[in-house]
C-alpha positions as CSV (number, residue, x, y, z in Angstrom):
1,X,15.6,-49.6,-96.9
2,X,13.5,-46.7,-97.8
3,X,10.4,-45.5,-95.7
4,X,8.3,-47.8,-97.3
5,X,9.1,-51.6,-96.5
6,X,8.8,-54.5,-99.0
7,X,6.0,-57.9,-98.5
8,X,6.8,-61.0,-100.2
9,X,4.0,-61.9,-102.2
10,X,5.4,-65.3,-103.7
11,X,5.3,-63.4,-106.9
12,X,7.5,-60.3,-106.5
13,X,8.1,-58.0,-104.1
14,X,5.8,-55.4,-103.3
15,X,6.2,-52.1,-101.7
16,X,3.7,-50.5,-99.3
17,X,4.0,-47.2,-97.8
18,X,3.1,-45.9,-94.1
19,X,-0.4,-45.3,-95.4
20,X,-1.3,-49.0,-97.0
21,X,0.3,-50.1,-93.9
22,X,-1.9,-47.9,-91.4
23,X,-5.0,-49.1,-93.7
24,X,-4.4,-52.8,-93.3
25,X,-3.9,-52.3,-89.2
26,X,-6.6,-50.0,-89.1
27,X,-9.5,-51.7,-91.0
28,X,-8.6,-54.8,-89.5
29,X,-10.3,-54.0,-86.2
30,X,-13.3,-52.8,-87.2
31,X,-15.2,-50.6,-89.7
32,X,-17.1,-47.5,-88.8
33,X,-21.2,-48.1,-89.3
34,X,-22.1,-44.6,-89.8
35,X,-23.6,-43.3,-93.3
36,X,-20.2,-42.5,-94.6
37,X,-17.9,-45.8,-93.5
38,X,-15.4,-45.2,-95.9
39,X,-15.3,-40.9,-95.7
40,X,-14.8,-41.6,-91.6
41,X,-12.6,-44.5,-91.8
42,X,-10.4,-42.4,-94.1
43,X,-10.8,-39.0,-91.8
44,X,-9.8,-41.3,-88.7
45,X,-6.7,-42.8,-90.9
46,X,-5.5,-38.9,-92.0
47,X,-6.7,-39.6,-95.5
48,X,-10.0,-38.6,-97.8
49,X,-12.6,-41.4,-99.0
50,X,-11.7,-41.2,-102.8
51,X,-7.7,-42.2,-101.8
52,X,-8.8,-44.7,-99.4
53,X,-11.1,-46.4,-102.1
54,X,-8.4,-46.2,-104.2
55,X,-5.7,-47.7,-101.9
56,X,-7.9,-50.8,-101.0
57,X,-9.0,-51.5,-104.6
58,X,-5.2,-51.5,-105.6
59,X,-4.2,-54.2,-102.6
60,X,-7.1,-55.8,-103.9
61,X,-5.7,-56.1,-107.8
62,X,-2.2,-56.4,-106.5
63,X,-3.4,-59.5,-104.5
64,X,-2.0,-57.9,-101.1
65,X,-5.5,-58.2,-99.7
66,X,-7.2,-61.1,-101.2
67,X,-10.9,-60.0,-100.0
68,X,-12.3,-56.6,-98.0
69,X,-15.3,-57.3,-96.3
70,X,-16.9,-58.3,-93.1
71,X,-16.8,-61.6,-91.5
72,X,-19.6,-63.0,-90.3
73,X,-20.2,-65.2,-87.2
74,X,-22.8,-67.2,-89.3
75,X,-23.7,-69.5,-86.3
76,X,-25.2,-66.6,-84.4
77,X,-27.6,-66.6,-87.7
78,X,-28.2,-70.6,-87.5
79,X,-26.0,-71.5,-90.7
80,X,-22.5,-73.0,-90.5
81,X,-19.2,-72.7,-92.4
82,X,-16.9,-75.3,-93.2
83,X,-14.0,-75.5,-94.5
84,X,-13.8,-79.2,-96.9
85,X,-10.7,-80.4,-98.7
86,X,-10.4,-82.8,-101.7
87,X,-7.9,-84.5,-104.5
88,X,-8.5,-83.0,-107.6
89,X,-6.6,-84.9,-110.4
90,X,-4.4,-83.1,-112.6
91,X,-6.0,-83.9,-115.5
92,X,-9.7,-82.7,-114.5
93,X,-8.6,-79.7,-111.6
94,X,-10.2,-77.6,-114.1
95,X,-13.3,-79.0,-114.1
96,X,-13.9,-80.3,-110.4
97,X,-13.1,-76.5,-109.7
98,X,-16.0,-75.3,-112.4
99,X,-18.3,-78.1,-110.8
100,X,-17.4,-77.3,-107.0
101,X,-17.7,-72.9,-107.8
102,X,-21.1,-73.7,-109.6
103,X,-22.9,-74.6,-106.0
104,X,-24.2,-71.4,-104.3
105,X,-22.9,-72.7,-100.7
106,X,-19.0,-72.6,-101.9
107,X,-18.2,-69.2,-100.5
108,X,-14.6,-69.4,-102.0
109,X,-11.8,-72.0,-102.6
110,X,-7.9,-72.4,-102.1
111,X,-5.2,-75.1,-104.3
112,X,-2.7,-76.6,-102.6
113,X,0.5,-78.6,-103.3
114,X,-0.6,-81.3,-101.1
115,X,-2.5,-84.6,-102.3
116,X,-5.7,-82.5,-100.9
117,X,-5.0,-79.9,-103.5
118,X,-8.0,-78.3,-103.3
119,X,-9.9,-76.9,-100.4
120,X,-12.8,-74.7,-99.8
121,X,-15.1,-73.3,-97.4
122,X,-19.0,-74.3,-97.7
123,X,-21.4,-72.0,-96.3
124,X,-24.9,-73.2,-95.4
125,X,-27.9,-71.3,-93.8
126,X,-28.4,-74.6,-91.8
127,X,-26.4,-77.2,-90.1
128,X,-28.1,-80.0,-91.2
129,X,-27.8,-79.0,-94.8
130,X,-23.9,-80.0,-94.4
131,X,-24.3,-83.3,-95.3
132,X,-26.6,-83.1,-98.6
133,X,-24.9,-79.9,-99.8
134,X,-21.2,-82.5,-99.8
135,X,-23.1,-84.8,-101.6
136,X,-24.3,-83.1,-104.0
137,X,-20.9,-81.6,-104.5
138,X,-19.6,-84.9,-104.7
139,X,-21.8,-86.4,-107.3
140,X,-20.9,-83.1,-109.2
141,X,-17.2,-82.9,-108.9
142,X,-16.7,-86.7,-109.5
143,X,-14.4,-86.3,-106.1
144,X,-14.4,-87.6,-102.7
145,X,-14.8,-84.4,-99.4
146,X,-13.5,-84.2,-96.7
147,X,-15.5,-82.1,-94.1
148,X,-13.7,-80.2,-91.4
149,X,-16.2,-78.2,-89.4
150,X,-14.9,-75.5,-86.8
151,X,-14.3,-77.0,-83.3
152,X,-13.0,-73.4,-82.4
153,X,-12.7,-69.7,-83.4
154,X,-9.4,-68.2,-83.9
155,X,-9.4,-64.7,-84.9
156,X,-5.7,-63.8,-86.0
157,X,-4.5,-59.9,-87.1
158,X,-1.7,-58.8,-89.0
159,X,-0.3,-55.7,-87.7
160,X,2.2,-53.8,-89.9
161,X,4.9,-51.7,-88.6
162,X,4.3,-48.4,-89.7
């Protein structure tokens, strides 16, 4: 195998090199807050800002990295995150999607090959919002949610070799 090693995507194949790989390991652990995050993120990773930027936005439209951003610990702000599940049928996934997406607290969703074929994560500036914010998805969608709030934080890397 060449220098640059191969991740299955479910797709095809795709090939990152040393540098992708030292991106994804780097950024992962944290994120310079300086006036120039991306300029000193790239100095620190032997790089310059405009090839950085341009090596995260292609994982991004390659679908290597699915989001770049910060996660936030939205309990230490009073909200709460979680993550819900439902059966969307075949026949209306399209549409209990479209309803689900149009509510401001769905901060993104997944499908599944599972009877719960659809699952997303709700994100509410209050806890006791939960409850009315499901309903009101539910009277929407036309679908039955299942709630599944943290119990636990896991916080889980992926570390490339380089």
């Amino acid at each position: 195998m060449s220098a640059a090693r191969t991740l299955a995507t479910g797709v095809s194949p795709v090939v990152l090199d040393a540098l992708d790989r030292r991106i994804i390991n780097a950024l992962q652990g944290g994120f310079p807050l300086t006036p120039r995050p991306y300029a000193d993120a790239a100095s620190a990773l032997g790089t310059d800002e405009a090839t950085l930027l341009a090596r995260l936005q292609a994982m991004l439209d390659g679908g290597i990295l699915t989001r770049f951003g910060p996660l936030y610990q939205i309990e230490r702000a009073g909200g709460r995150f979680v993550l819900c599940a439902c059966h969307a049928p075949a026949a209306r996934t399209e549409a209990v999607i479209a309803a689900i997406n149009a509510h401001p607290e769905v901060a993104h969703h997944y499908a599944r090959t599972h009877h719960l074929n659809l699952w997303f994560v709700l994100a509410v500036a209050h806890p006791d919002a939960v409850a009315q914010t499901l309903a009101r998805i539910e009277a929407s969608a036309g679908v039955a949610v299942l709630a599944f709030p943290k119990e636990r934080e896991f916080y889980v890397n992926l570390y490339l070799r380089a």
